[in-house]
KOLGU-4560 file (N, C-alpha, C; in nm, 3 decimals, padded with zeros to 5 digits):
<recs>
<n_xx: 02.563 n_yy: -01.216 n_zz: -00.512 ca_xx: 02.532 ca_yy: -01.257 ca_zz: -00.646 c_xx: 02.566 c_yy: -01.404 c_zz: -00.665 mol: A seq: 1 type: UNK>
<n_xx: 02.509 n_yy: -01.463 n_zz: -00.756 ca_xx: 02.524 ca_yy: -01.606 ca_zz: -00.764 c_xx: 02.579 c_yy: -01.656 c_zz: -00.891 mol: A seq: 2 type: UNK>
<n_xx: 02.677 n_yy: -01.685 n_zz: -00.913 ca_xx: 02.712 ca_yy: -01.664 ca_zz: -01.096 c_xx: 02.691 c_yy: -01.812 c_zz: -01.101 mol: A seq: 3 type: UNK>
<n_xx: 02.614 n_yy: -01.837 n_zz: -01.219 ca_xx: 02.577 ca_yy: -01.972 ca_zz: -01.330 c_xx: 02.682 c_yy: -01.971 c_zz: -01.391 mol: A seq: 4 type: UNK>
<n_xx: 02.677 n_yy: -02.140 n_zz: -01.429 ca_xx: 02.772 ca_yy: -02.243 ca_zz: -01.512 c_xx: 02.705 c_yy: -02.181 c_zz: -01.666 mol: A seq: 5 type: UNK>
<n_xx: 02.777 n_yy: -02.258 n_zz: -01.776 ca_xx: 02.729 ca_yy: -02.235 ca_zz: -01.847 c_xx: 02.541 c_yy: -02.314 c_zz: -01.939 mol: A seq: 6 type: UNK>
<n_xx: 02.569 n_yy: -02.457 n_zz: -01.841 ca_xx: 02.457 ca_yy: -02.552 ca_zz: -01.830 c_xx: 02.340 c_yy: -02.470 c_zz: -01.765 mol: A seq: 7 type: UNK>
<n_xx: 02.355 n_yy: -02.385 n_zz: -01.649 ca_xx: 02.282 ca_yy: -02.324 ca_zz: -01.569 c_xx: 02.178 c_yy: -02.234 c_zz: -01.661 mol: A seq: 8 type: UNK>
<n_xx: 02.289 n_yy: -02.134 n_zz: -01.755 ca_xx: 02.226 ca_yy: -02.006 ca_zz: -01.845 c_xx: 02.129 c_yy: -02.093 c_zz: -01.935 mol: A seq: 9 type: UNK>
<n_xx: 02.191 n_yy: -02.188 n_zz: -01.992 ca_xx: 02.132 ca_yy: -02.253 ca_zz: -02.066 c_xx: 01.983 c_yy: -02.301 c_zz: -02.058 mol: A seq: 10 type: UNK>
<n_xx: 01.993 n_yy: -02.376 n_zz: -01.897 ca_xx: 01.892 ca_yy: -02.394 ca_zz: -01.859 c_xx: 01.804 c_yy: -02.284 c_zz: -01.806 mol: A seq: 11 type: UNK>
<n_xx: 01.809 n_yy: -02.204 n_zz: -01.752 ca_xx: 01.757 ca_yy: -02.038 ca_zz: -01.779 c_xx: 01.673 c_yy: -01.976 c_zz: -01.854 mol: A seq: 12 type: UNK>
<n_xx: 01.741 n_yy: -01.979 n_zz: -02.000 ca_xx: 01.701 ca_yy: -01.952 ca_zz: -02.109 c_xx: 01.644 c_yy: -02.063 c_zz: -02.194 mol: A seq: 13 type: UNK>
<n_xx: 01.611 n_yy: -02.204 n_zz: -02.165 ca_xx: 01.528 ca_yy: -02.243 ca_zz: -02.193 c_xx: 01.382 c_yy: -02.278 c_zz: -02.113 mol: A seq: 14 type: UNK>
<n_xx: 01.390 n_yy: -02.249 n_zz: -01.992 ca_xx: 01.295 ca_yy: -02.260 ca_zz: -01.898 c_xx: 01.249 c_yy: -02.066 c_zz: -01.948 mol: A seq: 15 type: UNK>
<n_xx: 01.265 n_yy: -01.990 n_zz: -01.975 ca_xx: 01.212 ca_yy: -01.854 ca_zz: -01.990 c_xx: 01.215 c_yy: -01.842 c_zz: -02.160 mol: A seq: 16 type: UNK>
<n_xx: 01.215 n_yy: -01.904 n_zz: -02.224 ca_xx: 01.187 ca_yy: -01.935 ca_zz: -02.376 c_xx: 01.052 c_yy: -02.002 c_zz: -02.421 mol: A seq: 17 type: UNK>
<n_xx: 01.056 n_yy: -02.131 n_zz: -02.323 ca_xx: 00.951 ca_yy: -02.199 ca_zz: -02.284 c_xx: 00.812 c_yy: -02.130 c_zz: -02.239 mol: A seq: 18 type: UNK>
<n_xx: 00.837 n_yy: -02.049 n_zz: -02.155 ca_xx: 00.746 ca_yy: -01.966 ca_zz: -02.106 c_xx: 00.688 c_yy: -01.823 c_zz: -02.178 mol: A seq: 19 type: UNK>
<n_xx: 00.778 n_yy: -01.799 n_zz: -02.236 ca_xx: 00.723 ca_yy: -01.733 ca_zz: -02.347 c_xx: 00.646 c_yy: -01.754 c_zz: -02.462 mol: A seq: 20 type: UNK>
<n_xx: 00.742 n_yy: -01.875 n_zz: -02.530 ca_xx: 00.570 ca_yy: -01.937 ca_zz: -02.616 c_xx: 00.487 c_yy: -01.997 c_zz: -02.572 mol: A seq: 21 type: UNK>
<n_xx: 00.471 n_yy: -02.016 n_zz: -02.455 ca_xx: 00.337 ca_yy: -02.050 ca_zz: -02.377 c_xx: 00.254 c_yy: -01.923 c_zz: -02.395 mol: A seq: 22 type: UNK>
<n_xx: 00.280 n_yy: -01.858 n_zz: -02.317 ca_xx: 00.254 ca_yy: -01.700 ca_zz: -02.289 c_xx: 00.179 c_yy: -01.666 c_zz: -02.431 mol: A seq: 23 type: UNK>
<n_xx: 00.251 n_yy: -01.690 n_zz: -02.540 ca_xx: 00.241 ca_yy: -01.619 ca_zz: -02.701 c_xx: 00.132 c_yy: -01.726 c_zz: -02.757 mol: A seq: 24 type: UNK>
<n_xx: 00.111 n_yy: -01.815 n_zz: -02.724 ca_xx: 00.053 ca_yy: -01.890 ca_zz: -02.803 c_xx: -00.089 c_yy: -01.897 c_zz: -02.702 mol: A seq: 25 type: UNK>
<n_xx: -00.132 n_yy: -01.850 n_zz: -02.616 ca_xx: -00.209 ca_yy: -01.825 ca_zz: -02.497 c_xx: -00.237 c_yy: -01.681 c_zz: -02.545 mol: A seq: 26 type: UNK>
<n_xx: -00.192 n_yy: -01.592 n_zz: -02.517 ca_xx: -00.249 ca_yy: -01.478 ca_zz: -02.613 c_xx: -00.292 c_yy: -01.436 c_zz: -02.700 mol: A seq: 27 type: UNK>
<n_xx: -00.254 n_yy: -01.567 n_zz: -02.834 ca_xx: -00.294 ca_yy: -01.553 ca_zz: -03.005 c_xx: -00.421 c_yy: -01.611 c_zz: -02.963 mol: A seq: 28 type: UNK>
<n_xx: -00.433 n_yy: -01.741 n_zz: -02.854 ca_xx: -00.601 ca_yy: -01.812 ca_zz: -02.864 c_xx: -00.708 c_yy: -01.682 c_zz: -02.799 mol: A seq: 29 type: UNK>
<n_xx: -00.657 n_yy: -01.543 n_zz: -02.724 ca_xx: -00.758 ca_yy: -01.508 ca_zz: -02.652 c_xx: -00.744 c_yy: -01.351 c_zz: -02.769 mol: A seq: 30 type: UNK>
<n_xx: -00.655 n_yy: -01.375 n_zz: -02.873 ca_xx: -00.668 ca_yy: -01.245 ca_zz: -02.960 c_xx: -00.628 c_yy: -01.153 c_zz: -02.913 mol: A seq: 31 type: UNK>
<n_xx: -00.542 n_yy: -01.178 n_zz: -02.827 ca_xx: -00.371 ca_yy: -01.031 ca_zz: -02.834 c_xx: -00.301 c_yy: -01.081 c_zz: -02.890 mol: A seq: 32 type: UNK>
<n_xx: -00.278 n_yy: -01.039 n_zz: -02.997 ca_xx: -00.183 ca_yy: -01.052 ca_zz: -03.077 c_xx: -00.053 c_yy: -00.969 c_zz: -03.063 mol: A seq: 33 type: UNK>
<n_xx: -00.119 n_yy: -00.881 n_zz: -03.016 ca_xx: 00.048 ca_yy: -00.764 ca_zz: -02.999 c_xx: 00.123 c_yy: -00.859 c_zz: -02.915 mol: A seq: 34 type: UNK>
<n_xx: 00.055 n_yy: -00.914 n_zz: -02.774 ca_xx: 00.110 ca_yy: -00.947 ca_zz: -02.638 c_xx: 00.208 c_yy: -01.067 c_zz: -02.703 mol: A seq: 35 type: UNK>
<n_xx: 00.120 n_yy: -01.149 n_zz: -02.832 ca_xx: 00.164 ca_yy: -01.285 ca_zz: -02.863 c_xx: 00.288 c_yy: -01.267 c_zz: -02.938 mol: A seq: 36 type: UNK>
<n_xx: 00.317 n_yy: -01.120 n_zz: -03.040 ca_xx: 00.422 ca_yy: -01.093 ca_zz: -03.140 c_xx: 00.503 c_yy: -01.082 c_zz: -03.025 mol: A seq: 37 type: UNK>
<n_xx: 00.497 n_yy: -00.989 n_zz: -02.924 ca_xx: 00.570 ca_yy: -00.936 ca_zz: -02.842 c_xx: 00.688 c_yy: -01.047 c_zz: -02.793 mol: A seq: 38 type: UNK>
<n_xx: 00.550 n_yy: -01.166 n_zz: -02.710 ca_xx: 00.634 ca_yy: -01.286 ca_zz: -02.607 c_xx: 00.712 c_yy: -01.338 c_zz: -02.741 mol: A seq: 39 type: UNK>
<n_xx: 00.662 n_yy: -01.369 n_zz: -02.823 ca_xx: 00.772 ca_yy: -01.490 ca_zz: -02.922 c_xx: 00.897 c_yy: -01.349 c_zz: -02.989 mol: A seq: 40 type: UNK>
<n_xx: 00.856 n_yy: -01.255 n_zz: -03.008 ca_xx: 01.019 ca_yy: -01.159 ca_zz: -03.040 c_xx: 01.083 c_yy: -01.157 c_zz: -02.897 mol: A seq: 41 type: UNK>
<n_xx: 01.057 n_yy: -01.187 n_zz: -02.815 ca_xx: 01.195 ca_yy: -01.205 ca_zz: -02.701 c_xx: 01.213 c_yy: -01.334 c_zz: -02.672 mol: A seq: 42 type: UNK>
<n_xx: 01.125 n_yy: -01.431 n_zz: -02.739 ca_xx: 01.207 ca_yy: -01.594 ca_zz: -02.726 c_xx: 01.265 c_yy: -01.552 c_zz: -02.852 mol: A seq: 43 type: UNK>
<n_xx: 01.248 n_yy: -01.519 n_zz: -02.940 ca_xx: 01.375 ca_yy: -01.528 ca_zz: -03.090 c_xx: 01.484 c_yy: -01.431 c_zz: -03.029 mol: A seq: 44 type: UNK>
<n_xx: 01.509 n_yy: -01.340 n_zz: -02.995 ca_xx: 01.598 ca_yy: -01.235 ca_zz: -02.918 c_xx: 01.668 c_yy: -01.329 c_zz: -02.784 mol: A seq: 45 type: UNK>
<n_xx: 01.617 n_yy: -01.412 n_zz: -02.707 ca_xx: 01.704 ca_yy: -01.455 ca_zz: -02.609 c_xx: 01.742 c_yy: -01.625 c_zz: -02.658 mol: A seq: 46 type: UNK>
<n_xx: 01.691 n_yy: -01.655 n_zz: -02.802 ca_xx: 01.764 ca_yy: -01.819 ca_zz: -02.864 c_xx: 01.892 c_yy: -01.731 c_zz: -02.921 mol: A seq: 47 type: UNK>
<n_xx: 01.884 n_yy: -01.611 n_zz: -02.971 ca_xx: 01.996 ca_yy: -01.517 ca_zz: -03.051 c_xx: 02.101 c_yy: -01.493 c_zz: -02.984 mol: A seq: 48 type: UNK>
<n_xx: 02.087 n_yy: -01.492 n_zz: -02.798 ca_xx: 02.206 ca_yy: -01.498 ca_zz: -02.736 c_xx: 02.310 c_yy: -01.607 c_zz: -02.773 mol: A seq: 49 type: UNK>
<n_xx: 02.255 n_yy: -01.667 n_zz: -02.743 ca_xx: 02.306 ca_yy: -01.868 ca_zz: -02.753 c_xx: 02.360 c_yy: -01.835 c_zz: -02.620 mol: A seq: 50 type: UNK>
<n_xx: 02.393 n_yy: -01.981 n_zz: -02.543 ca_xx: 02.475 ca_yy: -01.992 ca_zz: -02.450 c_xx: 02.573 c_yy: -01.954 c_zz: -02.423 mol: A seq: 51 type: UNK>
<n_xx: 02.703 n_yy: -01.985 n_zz: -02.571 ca_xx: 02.839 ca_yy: -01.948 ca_zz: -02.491 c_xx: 02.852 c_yy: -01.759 c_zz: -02.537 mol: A seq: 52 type: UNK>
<n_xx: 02.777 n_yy: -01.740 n_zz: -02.464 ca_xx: 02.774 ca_yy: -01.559 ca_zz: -02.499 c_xx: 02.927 c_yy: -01.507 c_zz: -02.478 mol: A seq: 53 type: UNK>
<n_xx: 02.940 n_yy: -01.424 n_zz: -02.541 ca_xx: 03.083 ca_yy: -01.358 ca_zz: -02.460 c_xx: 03.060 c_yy: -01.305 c_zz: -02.317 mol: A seq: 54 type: UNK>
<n_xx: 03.130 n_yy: -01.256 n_zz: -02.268 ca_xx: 03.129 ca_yy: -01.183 ca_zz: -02.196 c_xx: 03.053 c_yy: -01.034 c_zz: -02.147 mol: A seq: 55 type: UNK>
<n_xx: 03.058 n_yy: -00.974 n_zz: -02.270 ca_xx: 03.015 ca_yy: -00.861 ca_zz: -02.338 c_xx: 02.830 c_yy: -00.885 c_zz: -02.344 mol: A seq: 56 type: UNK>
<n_xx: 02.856 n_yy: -01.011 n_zz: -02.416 ca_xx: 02.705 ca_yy: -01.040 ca_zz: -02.385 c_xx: 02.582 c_yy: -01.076 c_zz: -02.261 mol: A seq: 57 type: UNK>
<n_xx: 02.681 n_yy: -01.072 n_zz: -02.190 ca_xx: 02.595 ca_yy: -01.178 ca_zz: -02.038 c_xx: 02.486 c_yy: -01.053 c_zz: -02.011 mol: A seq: 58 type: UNK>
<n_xx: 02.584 n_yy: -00.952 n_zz: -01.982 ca_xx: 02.465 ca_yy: -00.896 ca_zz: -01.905 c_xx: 02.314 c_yy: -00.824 c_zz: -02.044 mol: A seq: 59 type: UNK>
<n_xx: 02.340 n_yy: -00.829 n_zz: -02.170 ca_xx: 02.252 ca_yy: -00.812 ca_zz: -02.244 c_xx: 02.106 c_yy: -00.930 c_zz: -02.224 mol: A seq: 60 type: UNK>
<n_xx: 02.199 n_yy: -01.057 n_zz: -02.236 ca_xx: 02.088 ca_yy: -01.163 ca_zz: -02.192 c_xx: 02.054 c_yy: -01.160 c_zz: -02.074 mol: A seq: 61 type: UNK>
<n_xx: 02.124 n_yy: -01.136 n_zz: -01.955 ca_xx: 02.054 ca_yy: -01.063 ca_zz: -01.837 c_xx: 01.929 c_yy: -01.015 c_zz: -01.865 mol: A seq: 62 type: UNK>
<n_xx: 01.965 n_yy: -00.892 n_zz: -01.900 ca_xx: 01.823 ca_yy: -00.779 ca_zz: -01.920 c_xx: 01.700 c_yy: -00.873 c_zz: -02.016 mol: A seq: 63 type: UNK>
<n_xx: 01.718 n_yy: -00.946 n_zz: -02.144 ca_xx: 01.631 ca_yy: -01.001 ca_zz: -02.183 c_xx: 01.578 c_yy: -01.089 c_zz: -02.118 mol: A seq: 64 type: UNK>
<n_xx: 01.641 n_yy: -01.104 n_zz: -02.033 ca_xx: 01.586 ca_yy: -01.243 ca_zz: -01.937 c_xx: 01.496 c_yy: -01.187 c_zz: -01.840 mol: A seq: 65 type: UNK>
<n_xx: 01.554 n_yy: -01.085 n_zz: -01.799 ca_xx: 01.486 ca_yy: -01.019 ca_zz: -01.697 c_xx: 01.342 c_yy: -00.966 c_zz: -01.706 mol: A seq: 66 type: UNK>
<n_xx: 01.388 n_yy: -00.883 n_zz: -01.770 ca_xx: 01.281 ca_yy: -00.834 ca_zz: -01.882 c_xx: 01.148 c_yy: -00.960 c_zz: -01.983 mol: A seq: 67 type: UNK>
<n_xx: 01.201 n_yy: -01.027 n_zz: -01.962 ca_xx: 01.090 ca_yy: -01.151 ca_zz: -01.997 c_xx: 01.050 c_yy: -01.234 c_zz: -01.872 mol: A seq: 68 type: UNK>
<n_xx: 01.099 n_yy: -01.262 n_zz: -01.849 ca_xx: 01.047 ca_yy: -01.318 ca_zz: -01.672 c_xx: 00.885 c_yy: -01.208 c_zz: -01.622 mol: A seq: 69 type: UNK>
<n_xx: 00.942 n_yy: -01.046 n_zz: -01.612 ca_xx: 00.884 ca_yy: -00.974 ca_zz: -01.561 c_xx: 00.714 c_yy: -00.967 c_zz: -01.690 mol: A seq: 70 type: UNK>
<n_xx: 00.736 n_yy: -01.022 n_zz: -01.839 ca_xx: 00.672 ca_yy: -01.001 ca_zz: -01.920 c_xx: 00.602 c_yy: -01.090 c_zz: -01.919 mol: A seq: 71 type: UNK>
<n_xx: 00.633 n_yy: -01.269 n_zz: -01.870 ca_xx: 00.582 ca_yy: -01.342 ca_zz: -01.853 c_xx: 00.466 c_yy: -01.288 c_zz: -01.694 mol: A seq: 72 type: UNK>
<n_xx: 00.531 n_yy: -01.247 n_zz: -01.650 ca_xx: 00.419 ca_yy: -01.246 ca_zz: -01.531 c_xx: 00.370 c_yy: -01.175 c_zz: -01.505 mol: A seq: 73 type: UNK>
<n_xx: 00.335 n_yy: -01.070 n_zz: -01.587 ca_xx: 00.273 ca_yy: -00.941 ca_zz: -01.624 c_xx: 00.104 c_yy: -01.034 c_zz: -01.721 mol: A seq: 74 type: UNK>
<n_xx: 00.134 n_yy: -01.101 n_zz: -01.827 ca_xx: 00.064 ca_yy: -01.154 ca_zz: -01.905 c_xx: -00.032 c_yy: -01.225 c_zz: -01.836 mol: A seq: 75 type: UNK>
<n_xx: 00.079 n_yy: -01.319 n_zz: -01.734 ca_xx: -00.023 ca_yy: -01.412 ca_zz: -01.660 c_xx: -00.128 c_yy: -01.386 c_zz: -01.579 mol: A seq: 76 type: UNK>
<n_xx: -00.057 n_yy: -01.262 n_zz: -01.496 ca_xx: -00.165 ca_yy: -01.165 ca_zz: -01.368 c_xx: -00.286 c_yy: -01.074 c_zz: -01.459 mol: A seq: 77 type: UNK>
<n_xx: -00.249 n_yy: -01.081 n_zz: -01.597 ca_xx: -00.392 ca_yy: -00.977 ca_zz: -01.694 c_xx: -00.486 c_yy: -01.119 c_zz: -01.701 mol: A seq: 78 type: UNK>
<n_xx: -00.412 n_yy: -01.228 n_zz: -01.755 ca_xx: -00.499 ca_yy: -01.333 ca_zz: -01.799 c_xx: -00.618 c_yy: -01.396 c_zz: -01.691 mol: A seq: 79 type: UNK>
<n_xx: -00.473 n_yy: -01.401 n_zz: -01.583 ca_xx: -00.573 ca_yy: -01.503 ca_zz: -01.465 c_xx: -00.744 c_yy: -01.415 c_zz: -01.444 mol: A seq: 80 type: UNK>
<n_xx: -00.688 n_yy: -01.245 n_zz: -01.465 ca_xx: -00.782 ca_yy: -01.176 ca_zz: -01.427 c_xx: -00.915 c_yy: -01.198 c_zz: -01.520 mol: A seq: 81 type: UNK>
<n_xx: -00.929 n_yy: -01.227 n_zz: -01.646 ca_xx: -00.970 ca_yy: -01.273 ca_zz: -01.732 c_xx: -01.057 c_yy: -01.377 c_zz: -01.704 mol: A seq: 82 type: UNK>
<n_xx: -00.982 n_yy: -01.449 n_zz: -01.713 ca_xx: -01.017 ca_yy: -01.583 ca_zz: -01.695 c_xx: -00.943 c_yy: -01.702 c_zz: -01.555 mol: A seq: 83 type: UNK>
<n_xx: -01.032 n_yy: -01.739 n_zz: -01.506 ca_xx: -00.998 ca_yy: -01.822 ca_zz: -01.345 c_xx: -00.896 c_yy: -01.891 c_zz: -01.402 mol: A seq: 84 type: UNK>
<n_xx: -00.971 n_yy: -02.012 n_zz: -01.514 ca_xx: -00.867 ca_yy: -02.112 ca_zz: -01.558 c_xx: -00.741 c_yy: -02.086 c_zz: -01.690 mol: A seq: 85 type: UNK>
<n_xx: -00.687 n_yy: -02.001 n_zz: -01.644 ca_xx: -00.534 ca_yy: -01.967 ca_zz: -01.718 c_xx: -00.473 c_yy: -02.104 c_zz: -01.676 mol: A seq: 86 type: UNK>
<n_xx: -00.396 n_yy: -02.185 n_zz: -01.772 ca_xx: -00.250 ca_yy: -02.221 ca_zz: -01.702 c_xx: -00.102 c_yy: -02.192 c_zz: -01.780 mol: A seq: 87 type: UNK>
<n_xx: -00.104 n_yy: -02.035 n_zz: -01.760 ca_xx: 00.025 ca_yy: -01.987 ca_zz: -01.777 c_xx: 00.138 c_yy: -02.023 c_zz: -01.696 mol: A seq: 88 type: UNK>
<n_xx: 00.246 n_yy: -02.024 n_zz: -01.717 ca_xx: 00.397 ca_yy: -02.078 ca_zz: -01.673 c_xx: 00.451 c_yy: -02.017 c_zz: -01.590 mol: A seq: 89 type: UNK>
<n_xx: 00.463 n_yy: -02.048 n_zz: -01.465 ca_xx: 00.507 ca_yy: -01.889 ca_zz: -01.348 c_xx: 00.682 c_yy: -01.951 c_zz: -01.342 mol: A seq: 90 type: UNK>
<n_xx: 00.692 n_yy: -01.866 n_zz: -01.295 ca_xx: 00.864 ca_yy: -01.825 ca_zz: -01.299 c_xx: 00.887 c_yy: -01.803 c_zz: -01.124 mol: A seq: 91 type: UNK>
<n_xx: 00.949 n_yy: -01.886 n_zz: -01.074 ca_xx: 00.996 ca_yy: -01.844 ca_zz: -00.920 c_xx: 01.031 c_yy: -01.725 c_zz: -00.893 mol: A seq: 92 type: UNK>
<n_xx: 01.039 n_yy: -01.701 n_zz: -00.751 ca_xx: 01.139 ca_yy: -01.511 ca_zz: -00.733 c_xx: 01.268 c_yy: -01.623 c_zz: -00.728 mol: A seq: 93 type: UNK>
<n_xx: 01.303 n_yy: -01.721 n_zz: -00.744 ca_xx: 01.425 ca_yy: -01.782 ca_zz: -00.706 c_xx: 01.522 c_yy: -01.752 c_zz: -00.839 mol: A seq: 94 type: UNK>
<n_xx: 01.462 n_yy: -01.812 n_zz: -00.930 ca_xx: 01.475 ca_yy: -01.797 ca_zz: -01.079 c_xx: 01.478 c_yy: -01.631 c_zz: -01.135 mol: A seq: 95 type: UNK>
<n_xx: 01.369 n_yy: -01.553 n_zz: -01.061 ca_xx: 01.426 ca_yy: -01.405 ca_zz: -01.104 c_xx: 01.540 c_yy: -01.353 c_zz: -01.033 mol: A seq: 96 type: UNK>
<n_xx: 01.562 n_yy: -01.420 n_zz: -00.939 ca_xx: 01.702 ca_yy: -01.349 ca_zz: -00.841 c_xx: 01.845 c_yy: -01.395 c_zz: -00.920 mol: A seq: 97 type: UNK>
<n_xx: 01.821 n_yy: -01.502 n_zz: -01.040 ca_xx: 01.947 ca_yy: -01.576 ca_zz: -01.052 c_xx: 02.037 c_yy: -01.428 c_zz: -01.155 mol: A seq: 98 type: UNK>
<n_xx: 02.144 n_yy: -01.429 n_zz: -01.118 ca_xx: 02.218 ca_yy: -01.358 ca_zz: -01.212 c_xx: 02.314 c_yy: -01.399 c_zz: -01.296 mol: A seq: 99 type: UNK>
<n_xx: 02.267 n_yy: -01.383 n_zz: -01.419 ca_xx: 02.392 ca_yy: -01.474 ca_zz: -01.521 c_xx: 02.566 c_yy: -01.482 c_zz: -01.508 mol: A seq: 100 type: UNK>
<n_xx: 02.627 n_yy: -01.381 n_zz: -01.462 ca_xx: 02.713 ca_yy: -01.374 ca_zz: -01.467 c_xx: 02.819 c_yy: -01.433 c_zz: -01.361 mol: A seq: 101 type: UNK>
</recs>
């Protein structure tokens, strides 16, 4: 396991925040709207962590993180299928391997 600083989470959760209102605002132009409510309620749900989480909290933002990473690239692999020229926000396996804690 690899435990992050607190700069690290930070940066984390704004690189997978980022990618979510990409994601959401890319879905409202092609009229999913569910997909678009969906991506921006887990960027408002993982700004709600904040950084200096407790303890208690890490592994909750874990799972939202996780869980959005996997949502981001779920969206992207429907879209590309869609359409050739998507440019949705990909997320490394490096970046999904990181563990907050």
């Amino acid at each position: 396991m690899i435990e992050m600083s607190p700069s690290e989470r930070a940066d984390m959760m704004t690189l997978v925040v980022n990618a979510l209102e990409s994601v959401a605002e890319d879905a409202g132009e092609r009229g999913d709207l569910k997909s678009a409510r969906n991506a921006t309620y887990l960027a408002c749900s993982i700004r709600g962590c904040g950084v200096e989480a407790s303890t208690d909290m890490l592994r909750a933002a874990e799972i939202l993180l996780e869980q959005s990473i996997n949502y981001v690239a779920s969206l992207s692999e429907r879209f590309e299928g869609v359409s050739d020229a998507s440019a949705e926000p990909e997320v490394s396996s490096e970046t999904r391997s990181r563990i907050l804690h």
